[in-house]
Backbone as XML, in Angstrom:
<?xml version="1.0"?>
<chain id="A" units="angstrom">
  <residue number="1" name="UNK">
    <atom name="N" x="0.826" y="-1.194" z="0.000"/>
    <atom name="CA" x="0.000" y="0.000" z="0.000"/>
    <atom name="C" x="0.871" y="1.259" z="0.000"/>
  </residue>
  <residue number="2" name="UNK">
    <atom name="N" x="1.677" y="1.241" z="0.573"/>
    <atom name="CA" x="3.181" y="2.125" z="0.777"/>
    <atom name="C" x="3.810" y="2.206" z="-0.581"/>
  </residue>
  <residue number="3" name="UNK">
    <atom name="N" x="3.801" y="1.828" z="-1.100"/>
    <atom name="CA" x="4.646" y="1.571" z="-2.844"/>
    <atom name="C" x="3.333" y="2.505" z="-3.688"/>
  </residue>
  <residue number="4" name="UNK">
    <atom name="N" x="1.985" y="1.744" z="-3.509"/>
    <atom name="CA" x="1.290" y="3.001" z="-4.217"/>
    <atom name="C" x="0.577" y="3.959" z="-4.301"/>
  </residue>
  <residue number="5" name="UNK">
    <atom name="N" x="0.868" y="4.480" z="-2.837"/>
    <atom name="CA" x="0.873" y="6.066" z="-1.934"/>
    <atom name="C" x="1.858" y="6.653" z="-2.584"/>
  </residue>
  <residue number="6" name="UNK">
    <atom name="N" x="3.601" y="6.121" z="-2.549"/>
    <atom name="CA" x="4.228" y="6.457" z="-3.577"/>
    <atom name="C" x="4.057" y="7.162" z="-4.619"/>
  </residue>
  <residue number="7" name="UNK">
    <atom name="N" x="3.636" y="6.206" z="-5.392"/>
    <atom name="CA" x="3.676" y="5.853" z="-6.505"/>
    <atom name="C" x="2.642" y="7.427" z="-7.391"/>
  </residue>
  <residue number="8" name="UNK">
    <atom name="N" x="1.489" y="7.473" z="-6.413"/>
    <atom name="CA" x="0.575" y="8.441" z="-6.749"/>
    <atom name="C" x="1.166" y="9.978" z="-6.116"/>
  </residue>
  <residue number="9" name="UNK">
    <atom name="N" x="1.948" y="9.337" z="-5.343"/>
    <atom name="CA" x="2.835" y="11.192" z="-5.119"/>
    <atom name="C" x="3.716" y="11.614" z="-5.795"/>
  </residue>
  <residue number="10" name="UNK">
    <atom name="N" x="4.285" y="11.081" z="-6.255"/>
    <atom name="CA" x="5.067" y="11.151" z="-7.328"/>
    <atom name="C" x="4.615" y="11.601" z="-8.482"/>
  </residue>
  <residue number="11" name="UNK">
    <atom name="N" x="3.289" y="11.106" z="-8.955"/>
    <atom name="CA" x="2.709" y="11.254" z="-9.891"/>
    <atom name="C" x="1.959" y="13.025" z="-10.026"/>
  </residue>
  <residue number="12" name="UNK">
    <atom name="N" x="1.286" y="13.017" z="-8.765"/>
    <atom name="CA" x="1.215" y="14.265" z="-8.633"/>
    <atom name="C" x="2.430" y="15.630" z="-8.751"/>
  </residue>
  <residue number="13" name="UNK">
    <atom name="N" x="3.141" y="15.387" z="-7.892"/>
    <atom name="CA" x="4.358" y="16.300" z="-8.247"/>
    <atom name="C" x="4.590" y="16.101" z="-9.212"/>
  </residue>
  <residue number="14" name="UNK">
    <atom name="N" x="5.007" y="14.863" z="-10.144"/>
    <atom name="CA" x="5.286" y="15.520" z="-11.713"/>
    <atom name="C" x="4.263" y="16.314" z="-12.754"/>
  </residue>
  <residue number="15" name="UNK">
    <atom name="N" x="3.258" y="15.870" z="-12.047"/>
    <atom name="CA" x="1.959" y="16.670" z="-13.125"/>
    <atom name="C" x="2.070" y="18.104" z="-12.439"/>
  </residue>
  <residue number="16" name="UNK">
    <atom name="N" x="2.523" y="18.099" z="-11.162"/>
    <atom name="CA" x="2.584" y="19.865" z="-10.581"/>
    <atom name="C" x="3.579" y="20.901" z="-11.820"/>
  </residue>
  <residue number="17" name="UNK">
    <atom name="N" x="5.173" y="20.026" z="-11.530"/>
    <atom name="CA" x="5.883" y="20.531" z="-11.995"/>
    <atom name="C" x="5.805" y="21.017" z="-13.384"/>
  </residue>
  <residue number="18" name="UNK">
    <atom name="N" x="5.431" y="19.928" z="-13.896"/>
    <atom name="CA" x="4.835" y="20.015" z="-16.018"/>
    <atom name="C" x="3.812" y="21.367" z="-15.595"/>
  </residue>
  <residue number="19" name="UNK">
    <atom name="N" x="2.686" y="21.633" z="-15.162"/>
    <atom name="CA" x="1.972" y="22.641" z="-15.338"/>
    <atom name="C" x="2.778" y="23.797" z="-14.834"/>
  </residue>
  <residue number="20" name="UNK">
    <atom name="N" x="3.715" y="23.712" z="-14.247"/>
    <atom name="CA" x="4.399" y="24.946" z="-13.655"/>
    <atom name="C" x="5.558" y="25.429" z="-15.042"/>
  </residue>
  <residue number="21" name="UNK">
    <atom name="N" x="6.065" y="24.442" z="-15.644"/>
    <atom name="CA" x="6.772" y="24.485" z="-16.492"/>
    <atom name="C" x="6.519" y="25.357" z="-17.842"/>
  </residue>
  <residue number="22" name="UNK">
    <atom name="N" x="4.841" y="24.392" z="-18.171"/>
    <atom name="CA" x="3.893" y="24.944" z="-19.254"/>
    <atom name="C" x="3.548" y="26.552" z="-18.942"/>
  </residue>
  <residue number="23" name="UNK">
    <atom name="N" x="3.253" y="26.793" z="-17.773"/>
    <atom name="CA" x="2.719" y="27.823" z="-17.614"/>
    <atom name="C" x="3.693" y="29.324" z="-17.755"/>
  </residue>
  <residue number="24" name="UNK">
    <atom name="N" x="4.943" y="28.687" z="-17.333"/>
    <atom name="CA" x="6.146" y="29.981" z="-17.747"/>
    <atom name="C" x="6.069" y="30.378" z="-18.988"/>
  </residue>
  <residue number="25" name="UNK">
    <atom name="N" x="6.263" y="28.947" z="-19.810"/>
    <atom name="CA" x="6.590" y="29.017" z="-20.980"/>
    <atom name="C" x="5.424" y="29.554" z="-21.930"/>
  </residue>
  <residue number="26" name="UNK">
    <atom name="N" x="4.465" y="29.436" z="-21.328"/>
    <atom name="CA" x="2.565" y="30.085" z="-22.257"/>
    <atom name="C" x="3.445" y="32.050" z="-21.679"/>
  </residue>
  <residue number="27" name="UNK">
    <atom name="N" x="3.321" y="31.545" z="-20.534"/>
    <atom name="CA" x="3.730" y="33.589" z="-20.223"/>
    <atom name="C" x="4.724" y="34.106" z="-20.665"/>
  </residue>
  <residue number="28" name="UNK">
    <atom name="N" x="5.692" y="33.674" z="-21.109"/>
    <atom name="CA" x="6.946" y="34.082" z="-22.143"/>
    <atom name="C" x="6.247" y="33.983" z="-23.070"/>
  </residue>
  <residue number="29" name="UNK">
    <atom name="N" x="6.487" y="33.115" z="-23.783"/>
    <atom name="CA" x="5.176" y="33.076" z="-25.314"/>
    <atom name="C" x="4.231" y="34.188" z="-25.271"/>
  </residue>
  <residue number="30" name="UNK">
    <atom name="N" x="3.771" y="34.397" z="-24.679"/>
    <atom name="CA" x="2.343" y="35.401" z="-24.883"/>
    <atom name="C" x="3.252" y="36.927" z="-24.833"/>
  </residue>
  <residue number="31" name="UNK">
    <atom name="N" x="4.187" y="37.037" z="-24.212"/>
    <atom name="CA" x="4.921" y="38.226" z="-23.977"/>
    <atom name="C" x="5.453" y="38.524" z="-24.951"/>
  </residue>
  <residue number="32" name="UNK">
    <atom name="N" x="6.308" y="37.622" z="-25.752"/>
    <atom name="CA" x="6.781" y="37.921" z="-26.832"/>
    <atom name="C" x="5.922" y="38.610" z="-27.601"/>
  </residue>
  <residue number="33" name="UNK">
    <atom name="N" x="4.679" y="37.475" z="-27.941"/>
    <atom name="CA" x="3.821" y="38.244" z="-28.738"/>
    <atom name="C" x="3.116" y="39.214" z="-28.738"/>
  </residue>
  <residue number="34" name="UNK">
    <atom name="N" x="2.860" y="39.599" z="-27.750"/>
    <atom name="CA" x="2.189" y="40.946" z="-27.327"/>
    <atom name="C" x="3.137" y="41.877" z="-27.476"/>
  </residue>
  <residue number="35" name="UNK">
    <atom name="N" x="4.308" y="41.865" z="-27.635"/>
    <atom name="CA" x="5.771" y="42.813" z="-27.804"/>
    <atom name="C" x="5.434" y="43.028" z="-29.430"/>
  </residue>
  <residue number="36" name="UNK">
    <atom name="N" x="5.307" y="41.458" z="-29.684"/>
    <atom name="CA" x="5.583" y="41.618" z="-31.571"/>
    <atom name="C" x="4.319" y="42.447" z="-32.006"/>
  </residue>
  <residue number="37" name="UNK">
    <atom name="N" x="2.894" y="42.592" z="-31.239"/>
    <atom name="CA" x="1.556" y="43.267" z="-32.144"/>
    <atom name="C" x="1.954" y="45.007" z="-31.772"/>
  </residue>
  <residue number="38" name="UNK">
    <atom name="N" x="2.821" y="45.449" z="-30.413"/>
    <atom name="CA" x="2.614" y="46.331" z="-30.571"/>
    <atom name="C" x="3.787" y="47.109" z="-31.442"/>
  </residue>
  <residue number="39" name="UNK">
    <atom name="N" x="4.861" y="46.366" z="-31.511"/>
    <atom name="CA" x="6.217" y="47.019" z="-32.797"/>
    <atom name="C" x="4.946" y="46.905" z="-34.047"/>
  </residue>
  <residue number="40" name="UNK">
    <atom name="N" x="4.208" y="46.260" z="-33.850"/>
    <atom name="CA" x="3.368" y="46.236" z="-35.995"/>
    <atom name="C" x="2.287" y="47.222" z="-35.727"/>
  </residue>
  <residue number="41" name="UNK">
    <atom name="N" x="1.775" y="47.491" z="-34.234"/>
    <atom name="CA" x="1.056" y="48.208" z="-34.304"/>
    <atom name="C" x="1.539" y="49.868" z="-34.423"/>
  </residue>
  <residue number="42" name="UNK">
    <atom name="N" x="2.668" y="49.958" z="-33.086"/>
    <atom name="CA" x="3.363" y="51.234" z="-33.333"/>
    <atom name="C" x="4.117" y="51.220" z="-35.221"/>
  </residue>
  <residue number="43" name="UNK">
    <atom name="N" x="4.583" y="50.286" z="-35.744"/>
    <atom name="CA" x="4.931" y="50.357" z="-37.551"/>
    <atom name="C" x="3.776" y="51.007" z="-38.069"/>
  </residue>
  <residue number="44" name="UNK">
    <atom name="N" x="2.608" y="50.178" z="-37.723"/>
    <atom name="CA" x="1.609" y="50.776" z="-38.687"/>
    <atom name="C" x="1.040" y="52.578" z="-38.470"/>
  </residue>
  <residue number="45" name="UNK">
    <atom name="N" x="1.060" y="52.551" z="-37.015"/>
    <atom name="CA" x="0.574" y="53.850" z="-37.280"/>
    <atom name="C" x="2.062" y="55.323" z="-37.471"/>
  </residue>
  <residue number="46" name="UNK">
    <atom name="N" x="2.779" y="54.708" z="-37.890"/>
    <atom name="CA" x="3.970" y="55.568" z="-38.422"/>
    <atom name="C" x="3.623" y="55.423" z="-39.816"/>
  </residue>
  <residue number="47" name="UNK">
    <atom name="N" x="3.881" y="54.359" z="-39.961"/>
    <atom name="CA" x="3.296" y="54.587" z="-41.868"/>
    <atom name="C" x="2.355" y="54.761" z="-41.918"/>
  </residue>
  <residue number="48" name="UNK">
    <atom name="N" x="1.567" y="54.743" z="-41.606"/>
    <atom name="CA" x="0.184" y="55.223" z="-41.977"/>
    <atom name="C" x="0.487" y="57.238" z="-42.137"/>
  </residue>
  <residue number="49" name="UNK">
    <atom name="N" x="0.813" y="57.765" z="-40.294"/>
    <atom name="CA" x="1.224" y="59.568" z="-40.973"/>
    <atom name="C" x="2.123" y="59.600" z="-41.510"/>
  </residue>
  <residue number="50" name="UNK">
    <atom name="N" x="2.839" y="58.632" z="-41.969"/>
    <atom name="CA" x="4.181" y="59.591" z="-43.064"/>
    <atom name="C" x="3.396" y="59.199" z="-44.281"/>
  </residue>
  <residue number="51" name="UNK">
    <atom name="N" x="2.163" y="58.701" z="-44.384"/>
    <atom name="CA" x="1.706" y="58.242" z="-45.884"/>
    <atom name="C" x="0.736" y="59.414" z="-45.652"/>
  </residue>
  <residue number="52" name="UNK">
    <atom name="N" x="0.170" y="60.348" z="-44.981"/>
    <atom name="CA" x="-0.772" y="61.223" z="-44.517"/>
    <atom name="C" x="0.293" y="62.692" z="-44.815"/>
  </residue>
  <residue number="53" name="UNK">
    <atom name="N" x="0.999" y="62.644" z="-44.400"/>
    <atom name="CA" x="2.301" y="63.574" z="-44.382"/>
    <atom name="C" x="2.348" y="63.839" z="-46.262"/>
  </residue>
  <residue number="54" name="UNK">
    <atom name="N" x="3.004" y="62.380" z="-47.011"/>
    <atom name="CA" x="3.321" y="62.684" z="-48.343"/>
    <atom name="C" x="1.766" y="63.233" z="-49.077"/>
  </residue>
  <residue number="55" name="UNK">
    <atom name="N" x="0.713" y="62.718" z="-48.916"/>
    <atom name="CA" x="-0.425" y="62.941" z="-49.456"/>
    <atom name="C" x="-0.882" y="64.383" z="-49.117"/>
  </residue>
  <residue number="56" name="UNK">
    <atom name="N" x="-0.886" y="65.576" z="-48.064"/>
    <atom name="CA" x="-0.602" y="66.467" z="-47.968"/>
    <atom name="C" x="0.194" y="67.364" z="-48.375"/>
  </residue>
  <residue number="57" name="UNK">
    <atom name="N" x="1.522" y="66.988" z="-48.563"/>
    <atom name="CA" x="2.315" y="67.646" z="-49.264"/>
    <atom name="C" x="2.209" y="67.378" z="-51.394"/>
  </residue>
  <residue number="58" name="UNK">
    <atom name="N" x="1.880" y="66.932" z="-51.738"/>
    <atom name="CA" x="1.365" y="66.448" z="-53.138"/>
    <atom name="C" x="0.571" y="67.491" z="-53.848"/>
  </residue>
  <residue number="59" name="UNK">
    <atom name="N" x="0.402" y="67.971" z="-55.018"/>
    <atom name="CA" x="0.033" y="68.995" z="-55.446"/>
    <atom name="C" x="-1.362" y="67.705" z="-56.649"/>
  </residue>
  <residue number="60" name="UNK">
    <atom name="N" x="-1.274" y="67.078" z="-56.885"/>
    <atom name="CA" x="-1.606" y="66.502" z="-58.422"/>
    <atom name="C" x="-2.814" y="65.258" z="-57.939"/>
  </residue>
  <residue number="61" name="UNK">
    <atom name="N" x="-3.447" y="64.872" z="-57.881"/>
    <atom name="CA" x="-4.681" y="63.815" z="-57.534"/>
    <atom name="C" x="-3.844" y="62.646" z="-58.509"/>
  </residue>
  <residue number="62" name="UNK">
    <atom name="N" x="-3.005" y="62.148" z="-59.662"/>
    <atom name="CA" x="-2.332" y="61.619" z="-60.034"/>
    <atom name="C" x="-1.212" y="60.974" z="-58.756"/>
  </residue>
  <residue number="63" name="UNK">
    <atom name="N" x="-0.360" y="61.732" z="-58.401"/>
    <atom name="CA" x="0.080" y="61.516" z="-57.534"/>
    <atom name="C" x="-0.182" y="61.124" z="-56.438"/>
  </residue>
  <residue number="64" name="UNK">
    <atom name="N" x="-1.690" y="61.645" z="-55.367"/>
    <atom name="CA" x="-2.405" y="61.172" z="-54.615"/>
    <atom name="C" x="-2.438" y="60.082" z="-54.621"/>
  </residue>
  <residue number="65" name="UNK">
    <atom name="N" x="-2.959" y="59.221" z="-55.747"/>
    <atom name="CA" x="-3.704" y="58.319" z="-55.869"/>
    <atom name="C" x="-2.096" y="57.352" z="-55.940"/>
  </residue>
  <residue number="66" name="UNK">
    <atom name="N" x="-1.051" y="57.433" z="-56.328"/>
    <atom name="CA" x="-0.012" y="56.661" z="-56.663"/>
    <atom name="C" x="0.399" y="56.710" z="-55.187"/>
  </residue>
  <residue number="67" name="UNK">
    <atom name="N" x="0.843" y="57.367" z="-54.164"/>
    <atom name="CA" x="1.394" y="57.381" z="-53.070"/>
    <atom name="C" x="0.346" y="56.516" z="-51.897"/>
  </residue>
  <residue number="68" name="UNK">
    <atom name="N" x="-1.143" y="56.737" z="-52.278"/>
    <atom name="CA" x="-1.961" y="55.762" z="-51.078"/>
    <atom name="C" x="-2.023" y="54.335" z="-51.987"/>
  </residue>
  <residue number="69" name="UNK">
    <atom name="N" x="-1.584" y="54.490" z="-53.147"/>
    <atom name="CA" x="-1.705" y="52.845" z="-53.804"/>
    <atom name="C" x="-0.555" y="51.870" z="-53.186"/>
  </residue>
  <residue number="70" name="UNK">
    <atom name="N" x="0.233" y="52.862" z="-53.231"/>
    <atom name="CA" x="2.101" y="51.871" z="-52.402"/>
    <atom name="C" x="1.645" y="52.231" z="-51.481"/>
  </residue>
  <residue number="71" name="UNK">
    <atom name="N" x="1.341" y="52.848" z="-50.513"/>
    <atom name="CA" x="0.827" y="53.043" z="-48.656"/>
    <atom name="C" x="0.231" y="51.082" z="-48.943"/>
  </residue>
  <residue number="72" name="UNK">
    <atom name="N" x="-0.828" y="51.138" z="-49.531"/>
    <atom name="CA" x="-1.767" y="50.301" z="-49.404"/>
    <atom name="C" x="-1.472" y="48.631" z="-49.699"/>
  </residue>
  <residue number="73" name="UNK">
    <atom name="N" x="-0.145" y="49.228" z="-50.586"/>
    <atom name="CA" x="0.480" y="47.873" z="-51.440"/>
    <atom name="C" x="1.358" y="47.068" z="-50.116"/>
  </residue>
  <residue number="74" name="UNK">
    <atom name="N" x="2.168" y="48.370" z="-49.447"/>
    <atom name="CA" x="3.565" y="48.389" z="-48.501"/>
    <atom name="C" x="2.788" y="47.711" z="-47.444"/>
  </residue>
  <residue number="75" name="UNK">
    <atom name="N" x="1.480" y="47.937" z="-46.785"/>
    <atom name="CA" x="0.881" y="47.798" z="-45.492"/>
    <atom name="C" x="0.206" y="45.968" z="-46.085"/>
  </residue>
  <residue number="76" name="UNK">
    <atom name="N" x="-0.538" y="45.876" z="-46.668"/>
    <atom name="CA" x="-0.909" y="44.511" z="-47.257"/>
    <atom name="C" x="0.573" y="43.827" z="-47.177"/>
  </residue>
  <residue number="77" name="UNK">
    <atom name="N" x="1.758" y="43.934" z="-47.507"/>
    <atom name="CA" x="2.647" y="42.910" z="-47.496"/>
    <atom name="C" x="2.708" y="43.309" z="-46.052"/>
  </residue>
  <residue number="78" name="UNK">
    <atom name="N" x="3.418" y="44.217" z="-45.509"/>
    <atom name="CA" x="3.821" y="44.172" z="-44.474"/>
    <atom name="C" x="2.671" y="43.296" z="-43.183"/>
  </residue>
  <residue number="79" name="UNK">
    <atom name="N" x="1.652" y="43.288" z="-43.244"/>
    <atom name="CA" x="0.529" y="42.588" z="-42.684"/>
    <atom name="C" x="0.810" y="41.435" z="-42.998"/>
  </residue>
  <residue number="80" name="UNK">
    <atom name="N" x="0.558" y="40.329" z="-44.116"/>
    <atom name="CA" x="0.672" y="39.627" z="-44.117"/>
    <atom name="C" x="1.888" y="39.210" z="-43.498"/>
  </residue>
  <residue number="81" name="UNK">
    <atom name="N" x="3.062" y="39.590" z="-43.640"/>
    <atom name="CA" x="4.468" y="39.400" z="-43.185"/>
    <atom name="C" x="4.359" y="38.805" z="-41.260"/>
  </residue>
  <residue number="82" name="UNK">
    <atom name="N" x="3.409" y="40.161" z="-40.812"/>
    <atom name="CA" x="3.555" y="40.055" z="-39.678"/>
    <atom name="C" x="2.639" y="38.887" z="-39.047"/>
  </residue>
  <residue number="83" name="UNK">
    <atom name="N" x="1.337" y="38.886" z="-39.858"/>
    <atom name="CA" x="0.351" y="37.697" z="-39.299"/>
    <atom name="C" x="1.094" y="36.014" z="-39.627"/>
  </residue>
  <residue number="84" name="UNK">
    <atom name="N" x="1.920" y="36.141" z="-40.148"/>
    <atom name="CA" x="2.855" y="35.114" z="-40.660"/>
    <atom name="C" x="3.831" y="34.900" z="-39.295"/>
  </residue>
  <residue number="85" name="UNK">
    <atom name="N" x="4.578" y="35.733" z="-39.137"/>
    <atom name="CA" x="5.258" y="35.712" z="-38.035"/>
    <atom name="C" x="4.794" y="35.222" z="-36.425"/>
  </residue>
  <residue number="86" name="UNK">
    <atom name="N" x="3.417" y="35.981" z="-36.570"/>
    <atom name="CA" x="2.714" y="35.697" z="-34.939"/>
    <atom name="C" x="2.242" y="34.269" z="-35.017"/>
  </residue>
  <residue number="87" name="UNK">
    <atom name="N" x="1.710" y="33.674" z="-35.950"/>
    <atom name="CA" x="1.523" y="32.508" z="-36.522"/>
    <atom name="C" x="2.254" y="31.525" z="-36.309"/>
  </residue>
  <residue number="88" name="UNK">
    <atom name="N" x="3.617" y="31.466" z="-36.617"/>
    <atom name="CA" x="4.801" y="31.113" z="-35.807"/>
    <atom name="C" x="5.199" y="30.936" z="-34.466"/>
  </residue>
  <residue number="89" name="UNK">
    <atom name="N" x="5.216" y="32.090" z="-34.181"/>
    <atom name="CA" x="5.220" y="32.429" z="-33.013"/>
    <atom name="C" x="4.214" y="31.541" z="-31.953"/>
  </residue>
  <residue number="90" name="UNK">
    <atom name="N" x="2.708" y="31.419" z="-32.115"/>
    <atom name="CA" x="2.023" y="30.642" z="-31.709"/>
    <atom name="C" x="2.592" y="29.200" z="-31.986"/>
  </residue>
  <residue number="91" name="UNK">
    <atom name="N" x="2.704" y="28.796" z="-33.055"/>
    <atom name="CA" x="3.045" y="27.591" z="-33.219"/>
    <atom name="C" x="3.812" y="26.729" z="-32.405"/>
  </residue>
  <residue number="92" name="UNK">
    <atom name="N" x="5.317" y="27.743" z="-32.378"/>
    <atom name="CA" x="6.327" y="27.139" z="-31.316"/>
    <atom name="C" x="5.803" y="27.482" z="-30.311"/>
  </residue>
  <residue number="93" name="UNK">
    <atom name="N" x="5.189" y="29.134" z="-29.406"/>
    <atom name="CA" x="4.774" y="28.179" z="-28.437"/>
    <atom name="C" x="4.188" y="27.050" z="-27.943"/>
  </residue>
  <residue number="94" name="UNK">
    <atom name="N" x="3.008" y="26.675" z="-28.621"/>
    <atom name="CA" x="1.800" y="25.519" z="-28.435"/>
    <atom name="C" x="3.195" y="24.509" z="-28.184"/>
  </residue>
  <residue number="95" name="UNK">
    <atom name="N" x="3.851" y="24.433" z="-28.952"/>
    <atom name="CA" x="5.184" y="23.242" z="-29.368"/>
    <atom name="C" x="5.469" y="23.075" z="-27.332"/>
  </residue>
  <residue number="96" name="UNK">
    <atom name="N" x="5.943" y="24.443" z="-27.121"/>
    <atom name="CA" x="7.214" y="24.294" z="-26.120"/>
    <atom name="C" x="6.612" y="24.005" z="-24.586"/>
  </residue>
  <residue number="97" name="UNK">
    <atom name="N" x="4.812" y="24.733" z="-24.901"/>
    <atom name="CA" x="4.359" y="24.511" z="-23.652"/>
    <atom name="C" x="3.725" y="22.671" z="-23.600"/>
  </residue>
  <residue number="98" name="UNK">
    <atom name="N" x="3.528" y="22.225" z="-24.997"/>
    <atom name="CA" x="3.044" y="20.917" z="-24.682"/>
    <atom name="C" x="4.548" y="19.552" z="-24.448"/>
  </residue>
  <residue number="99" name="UNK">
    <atom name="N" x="5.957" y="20.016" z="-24.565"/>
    <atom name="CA" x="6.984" y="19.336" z="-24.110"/>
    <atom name="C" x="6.926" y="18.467" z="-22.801"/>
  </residue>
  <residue number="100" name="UNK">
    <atom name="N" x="6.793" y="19.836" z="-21.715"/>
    <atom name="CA" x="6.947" y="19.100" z="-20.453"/>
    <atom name="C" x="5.651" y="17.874" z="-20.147"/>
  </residue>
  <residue number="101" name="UNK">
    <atom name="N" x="4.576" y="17.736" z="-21.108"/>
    <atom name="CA" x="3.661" y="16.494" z="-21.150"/>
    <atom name="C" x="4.089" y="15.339" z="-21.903"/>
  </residue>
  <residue number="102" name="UNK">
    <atom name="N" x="5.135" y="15.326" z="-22.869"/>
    <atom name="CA" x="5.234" y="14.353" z="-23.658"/>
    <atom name="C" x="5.732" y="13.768" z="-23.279"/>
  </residue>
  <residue number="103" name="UNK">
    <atom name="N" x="6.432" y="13.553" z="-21.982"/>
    <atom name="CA" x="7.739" y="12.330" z="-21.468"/>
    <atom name="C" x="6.392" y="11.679" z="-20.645"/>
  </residue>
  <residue number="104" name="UNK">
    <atom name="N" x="5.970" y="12.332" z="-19.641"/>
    <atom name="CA" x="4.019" y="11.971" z="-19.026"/>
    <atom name="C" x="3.913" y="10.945" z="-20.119"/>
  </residue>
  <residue number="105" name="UNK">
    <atom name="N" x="3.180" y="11.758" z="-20.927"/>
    <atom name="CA" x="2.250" y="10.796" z="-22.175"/>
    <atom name="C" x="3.116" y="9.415" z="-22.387"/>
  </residue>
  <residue number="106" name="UNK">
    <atom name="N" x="4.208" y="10.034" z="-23.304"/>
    <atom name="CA" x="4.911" y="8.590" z="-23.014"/>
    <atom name="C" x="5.066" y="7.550" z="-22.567"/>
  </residue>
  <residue number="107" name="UNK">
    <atom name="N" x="4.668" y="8.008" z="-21.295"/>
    <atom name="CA" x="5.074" y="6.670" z="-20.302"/>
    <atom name="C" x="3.628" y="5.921" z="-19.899"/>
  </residue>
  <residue number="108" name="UNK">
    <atom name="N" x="2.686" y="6.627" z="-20.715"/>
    <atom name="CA" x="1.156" y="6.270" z="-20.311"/>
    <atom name="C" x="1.198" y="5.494" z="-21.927"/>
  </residue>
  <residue number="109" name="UNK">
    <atom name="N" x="1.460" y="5.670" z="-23.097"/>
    <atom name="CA" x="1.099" y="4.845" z="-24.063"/>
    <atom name="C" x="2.174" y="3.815" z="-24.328"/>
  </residue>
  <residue number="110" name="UNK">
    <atom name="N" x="2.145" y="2.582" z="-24.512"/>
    <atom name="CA" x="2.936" y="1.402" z="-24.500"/>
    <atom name="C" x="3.478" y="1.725" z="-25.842"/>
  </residue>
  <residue number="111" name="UNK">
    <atom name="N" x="4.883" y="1.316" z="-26.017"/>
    <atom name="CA" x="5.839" y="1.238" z="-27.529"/>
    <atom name="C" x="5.283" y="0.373" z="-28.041"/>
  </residue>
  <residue number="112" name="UNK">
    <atom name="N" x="5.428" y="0.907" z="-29.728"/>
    <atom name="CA" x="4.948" y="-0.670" z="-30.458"/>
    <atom name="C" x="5.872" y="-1.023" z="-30.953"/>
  </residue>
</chain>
């Protein structure tokens, strides 16, 4: 009975530790990314007034129309670029916080 009092404390502390592990690693992860939306958010609203800036200074509706077409062209890549990145970003985390479970799991599904 002593062996699997053990056996189940053990078990507990390692499932403590794995959620303590996961949980750093979700709050780093999330930090990063919340770092990365606001550099795209502070990017965007810089380009956005220096594209407000050139369109003001412009004499010609020709021109107008050519300077918010690249604003519009520059911000579409650059968006995609970045939703690409956070995308990533999620990815490896999901990756790094589900690690400290896979040696667990492991040892719960038999090798074939």
């Amino acid at each position: 009975m002593a062996q699997n009092f053990d056996d189940v404390q053990k078990l507990g502390k390692d499932n403590l530790d794995n959620a303590v592990k996961a949980m750093t690693v979700l709050t780093k992860g999330y930090q990063a990314i919340a770092a990365e939306m606001v550099d795209y958010s502070k990017k965007s609203f810089e380009d956005g007034s220096a594209t407000i800036e050139k369109i003001a200074a412009v004499k010609s509706l020709d021109k107008v129309i050519e300077v918010q077409s690249d604003y519009a062209k520059a911000a579409y890549e650059a968006s995609v670029a970045r939703a690409t990145k956070i995308g990533e970003l999620y990815t490896d985390l999901f990756k790094e916080v589900f690690k400290p479970y896979e040696a667990a799991f492991g040892k719960l599904v038999p090798a074939k």
